[in-house]
C-alpha positions as CSV (number, residue, x, y, z in Angstrom):
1,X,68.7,80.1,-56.7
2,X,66.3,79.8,-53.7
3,X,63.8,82.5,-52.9
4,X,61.1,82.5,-50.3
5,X,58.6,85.0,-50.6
6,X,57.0,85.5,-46.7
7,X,53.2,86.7,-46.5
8,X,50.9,85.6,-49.7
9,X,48.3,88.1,-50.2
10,X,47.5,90.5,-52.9
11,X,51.5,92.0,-52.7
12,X,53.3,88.5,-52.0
13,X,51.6,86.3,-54.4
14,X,52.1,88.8,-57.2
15,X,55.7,88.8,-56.5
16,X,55.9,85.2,-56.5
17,X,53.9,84.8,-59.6
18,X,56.2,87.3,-61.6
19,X,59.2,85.9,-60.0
20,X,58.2,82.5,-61.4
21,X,57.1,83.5,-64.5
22,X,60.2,85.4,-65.3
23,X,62.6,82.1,-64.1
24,X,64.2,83.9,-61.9
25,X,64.2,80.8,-59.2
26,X,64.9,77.4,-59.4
27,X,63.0,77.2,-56.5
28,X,60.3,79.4,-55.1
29,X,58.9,78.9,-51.2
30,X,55.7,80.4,-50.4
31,X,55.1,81.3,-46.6
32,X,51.7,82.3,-45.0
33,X,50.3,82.4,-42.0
34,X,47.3,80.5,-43.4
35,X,49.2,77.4,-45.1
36,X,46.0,76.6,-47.1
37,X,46.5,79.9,-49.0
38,X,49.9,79.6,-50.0
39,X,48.8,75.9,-50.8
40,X,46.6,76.7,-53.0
41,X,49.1,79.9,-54.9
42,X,51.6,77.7,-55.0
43,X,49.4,75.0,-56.8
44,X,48.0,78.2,-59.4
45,X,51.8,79.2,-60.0
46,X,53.4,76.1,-60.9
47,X,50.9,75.2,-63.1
48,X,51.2,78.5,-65.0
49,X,54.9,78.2,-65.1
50,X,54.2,75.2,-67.3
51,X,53.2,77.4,-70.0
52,X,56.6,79.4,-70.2
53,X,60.3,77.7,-71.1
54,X,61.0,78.0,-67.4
55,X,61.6,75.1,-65.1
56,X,61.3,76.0,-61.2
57,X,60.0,74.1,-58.5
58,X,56.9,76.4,-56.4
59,X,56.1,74.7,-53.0
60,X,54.1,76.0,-49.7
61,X,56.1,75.1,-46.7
62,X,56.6,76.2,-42.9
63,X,59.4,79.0,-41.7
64,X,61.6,75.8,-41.8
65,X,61.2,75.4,-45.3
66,X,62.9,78.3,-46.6
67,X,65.9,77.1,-45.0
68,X,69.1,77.6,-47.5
69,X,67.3,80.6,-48.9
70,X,69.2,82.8,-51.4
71,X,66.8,85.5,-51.4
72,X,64.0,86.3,-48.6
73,X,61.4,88.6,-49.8
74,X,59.3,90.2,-46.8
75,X,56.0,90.8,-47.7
76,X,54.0,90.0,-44.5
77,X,51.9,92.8,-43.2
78,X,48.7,93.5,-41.2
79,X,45.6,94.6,-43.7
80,X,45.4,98.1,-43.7
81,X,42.6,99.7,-43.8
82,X,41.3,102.1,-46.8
83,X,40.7,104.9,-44.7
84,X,44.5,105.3,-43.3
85,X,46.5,108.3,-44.5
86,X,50.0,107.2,-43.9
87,X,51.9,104.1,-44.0
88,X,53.8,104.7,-40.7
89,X,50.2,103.5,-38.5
90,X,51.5,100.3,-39.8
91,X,54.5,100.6,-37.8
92,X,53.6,98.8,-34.4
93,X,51.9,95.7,-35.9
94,X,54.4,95.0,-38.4
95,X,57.6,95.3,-36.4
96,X,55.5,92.3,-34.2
97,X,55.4,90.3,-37.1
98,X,59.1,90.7,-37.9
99,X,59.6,89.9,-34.2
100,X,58.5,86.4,-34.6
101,X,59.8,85.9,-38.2
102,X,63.0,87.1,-38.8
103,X,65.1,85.1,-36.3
104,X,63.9,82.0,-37.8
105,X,64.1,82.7,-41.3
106,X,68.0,84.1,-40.3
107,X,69.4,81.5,-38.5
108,X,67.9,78.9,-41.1
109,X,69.3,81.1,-44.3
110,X,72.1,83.5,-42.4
111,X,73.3,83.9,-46.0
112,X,70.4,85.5,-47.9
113,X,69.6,89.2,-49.1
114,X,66.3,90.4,-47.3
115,X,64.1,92.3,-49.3
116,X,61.6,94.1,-47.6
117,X,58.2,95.1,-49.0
118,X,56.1,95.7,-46.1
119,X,55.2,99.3,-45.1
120,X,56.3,101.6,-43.4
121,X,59.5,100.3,-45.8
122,X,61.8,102.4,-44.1
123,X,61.5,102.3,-40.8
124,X,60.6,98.8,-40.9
125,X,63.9,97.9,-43.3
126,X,66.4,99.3,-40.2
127,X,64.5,96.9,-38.2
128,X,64.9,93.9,-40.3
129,X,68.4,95.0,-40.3
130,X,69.1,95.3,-36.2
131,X,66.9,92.0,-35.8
132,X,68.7,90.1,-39.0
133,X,72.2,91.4,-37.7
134,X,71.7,89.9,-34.4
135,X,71.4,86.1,-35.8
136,X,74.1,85.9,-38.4
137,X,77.3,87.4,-38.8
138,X,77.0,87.6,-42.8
139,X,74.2,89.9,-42.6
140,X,74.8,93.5,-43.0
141,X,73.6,96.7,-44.7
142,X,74.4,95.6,-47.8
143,X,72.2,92.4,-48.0
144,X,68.7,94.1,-46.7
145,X,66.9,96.0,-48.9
146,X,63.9,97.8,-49.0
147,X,61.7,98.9,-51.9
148,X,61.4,102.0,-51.4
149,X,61.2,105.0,-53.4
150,X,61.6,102.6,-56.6
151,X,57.9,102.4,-57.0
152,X,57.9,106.8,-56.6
153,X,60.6,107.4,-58.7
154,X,58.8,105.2,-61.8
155,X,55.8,106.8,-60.9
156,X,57.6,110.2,-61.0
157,X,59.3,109.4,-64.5
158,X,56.1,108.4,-65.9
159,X,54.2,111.6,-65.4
160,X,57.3,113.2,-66.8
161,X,57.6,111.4,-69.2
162,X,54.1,112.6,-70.7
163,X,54.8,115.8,-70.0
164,X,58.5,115.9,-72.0
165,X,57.8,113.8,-74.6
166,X,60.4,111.2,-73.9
167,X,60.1,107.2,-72.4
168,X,60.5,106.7,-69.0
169,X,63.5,104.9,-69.2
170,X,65.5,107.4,-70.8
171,X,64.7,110.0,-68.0
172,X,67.8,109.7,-64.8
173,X,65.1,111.5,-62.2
174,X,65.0,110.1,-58.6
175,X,62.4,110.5,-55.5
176,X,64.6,110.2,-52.9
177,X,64.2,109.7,-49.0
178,X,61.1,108.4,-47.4
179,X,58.7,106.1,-49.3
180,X,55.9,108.5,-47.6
181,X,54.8,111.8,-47.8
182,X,57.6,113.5,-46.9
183,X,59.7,112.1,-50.3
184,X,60.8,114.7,-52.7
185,X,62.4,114.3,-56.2
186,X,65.9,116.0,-56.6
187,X,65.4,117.5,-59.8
188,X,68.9,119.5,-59.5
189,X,70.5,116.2,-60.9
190,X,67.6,115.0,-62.8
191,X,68.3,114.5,-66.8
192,X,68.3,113.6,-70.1
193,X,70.4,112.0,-72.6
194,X,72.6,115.0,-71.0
195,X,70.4,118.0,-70.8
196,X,69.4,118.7,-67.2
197,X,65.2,118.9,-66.5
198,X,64.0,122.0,-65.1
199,X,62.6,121.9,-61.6
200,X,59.8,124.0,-62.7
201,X,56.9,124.6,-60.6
202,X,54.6,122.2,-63.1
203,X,57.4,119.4,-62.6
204,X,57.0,120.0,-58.7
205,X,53.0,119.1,-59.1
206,X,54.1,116.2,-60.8
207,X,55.7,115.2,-58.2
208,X,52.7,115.4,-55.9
209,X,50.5,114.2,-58.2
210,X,52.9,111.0,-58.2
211,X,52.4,110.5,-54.5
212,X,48.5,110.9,-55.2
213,X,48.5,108.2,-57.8
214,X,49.6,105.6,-54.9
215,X,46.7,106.5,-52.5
216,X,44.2,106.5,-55.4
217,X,44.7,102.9,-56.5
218,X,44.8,102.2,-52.8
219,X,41.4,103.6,-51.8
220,X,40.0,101.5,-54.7
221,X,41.9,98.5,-55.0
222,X,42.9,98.0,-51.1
223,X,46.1,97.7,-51.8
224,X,48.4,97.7,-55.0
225,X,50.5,95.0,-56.4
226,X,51.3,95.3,-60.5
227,X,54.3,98.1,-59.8
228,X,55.3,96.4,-56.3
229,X,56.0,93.2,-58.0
230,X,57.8,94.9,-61.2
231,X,60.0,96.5,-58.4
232,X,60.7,93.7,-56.8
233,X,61.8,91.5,-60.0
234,X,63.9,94.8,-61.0
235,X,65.8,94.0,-57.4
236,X,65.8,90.3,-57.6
237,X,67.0,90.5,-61.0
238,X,70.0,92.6,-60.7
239,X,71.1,90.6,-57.9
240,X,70.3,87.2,-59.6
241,X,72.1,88.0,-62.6
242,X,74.6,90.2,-61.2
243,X,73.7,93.4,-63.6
244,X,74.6,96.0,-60.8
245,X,71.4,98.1,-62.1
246,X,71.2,101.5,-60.2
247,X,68.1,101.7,-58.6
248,X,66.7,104.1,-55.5
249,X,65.7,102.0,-53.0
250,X,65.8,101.7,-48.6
251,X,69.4,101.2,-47.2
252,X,71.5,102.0,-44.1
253,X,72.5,105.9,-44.5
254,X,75.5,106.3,-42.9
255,X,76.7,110.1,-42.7
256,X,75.4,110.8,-46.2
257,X,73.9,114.5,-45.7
258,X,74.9,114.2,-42.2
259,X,72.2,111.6,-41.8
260,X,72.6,108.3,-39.5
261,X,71.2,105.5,-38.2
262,X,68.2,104.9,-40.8
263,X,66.9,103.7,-43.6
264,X,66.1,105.9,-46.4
265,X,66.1,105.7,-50.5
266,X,69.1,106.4,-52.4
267,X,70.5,105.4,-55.6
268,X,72.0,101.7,-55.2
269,X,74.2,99.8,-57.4
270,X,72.6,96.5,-56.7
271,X,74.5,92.7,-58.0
272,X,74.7,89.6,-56.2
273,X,76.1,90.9,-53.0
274,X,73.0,93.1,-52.7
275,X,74.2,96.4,-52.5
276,X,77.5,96.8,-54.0
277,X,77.4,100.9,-53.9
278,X,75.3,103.8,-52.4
279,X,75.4,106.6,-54.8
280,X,75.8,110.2,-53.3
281,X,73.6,112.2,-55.9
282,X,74.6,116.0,-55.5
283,X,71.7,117.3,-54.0
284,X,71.2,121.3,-53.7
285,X,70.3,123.2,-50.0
286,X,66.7,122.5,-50.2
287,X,66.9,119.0,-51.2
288,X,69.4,118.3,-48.3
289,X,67.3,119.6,-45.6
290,X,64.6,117.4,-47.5
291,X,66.6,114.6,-47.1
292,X,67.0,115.7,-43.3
293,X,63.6,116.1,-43.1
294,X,63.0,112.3,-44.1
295,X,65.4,111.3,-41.3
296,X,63.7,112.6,-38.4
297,X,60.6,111.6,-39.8
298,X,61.3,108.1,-40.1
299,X,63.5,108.2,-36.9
300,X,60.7,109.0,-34.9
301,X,58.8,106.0,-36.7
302,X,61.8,103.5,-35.6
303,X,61.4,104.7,-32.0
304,X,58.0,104.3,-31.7
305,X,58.3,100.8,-32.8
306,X,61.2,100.3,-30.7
307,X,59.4,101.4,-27.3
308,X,57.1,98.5,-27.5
């Protein structure tokens, strides 16, 4: 199993280090602008994966290098500065970077599964998929993926878990829609070991205080990496080992609450082909015009980066 992991900052070199430590490669391509930084991370990695059972090769190398790729994990971006309030100011300069990088990396591996990390992850991840779709015939909506409200939804869980008393990963409760402020969690289908969870007006705050949680590590840190990466191994994972986990994350909606032509978070049965299933969680009147909501929010996202 090839993986290339594309931009190695904070994000991408956390991904590849978790990727390598967990063998999820046999061999692991690290693309940076600056070669001398991906150099040098891919020296730090493969000397740490000698300290697990894992044998993997982890090399720096050119766009050509990732050639035969498996896996393609998008983690380029432009920094973003601590004062910005919402992910989508990211749009313009990012969908110039997957300008130049995406035809290459397609038409050397027209097989892989693209992952996207970079932000806005929505709008950004029906991008990927017009460019990608353009280059190779194998490349459809079921083999580019975007993080998306994977990272909210564990976020979401945690809180509730505190709150209920029960671990995380017992709790089926989903943020759906946009990885941005305009996400909401459908709590009309969310439960627990059978017993549905209340959408109480304490379990809504949660949900806000959830999105909060992102912006405070970011005004801190610069940026946040830890539950990015775990996100990402979830995905690469699944598909790797074919375990067809369900997890909420960016894909092509098409006509699912009468929404089209986007990207947007929904429950994904995800196995080697990349998405074998989008799941159409029941959602009540509210949460569908939420859901709405998301699309025209991100739609106008796509065509601002589209009229430049």
């Amino acid at each position: 199993m090839k993986i290339s992991v594309i931009g190695i900052g904070k994000v991408g070199s956390t991904i590849s280090f978790v990727l390598a430590k967990d063998g999820l490669a046999t061999e692991l391509v690290l693309y940076n602008r600056t070669r001398k930084i991906a150099h040098a991370e891919a020296i730090d990695i493969q000397q740490a994966v000698a300290l697990t059972p894992n044998r993997l090769l982890v090399r720096d190398g050119d766009l050509e290098d990732t050639a035969g790729s498996d896996i393609i994990i998008i983690a380029a971006s432009t920094p973003m500065p601590k004062q910005t309030k919402e992910r989508s100011a990211l749009v313009e300069s990012n969908m110039e970077i997957l300008r130049t990088l995406i035809p290459p990396l397609v038409q050397g591996s027209p097989s892989a599964i693209i992952i996207n990390v970079s932000n806005p992850v929505d709008a950004l991840t029906y991008q990927m998929l017009q460019i990608a779709s353009q280059y190779s015939d194998s490349i459809n909506w079921q083999r580019v993926i975007g993080t998306g409200t994977l990272i909210d939804s564990a976020r979401f869980r945690n809180i509730l878990a505190a709150n209920l008393g029960i671990h995380p990963a017992d709790i089926n409760a989903y943020i759906l829609g946009e990885h941005g402020d305009s996400q909401f969690a459908a709590l009309s289908a969310a439960s627990c070991g059978g017993e549905f969870i209340d959408a109480t007006p304490l379990r809504q705050q949660m949900l806000e205080e959830a999105k909060r949680s992102a912006w405070t590590i970011f005004q801190a840190k610069g940026y946040t990496n830890y539950s990015v990466s775990i996100a990402v191994e979830l995905i690469v994972r699944s598909i790797v080992e074919d375990l067809r986990y369900t997890l909420p994350v960016s894909v092509l909606i098409d006509g699912y609450c009468d929404v089209h032509h986007c990207c947007l978070s929904v429950p994904c049965v995800i196995g080697r082909q990349g998405i074998h299933r989008r799941l159409k969680t029941k959602l009540n009147e509210t949460e569908v015009l939420a859901f709405q909501d998301c699309a025209r929010i991100v739609q106008r996202s796509q065509t601002s980066a589209q009229g430049r």
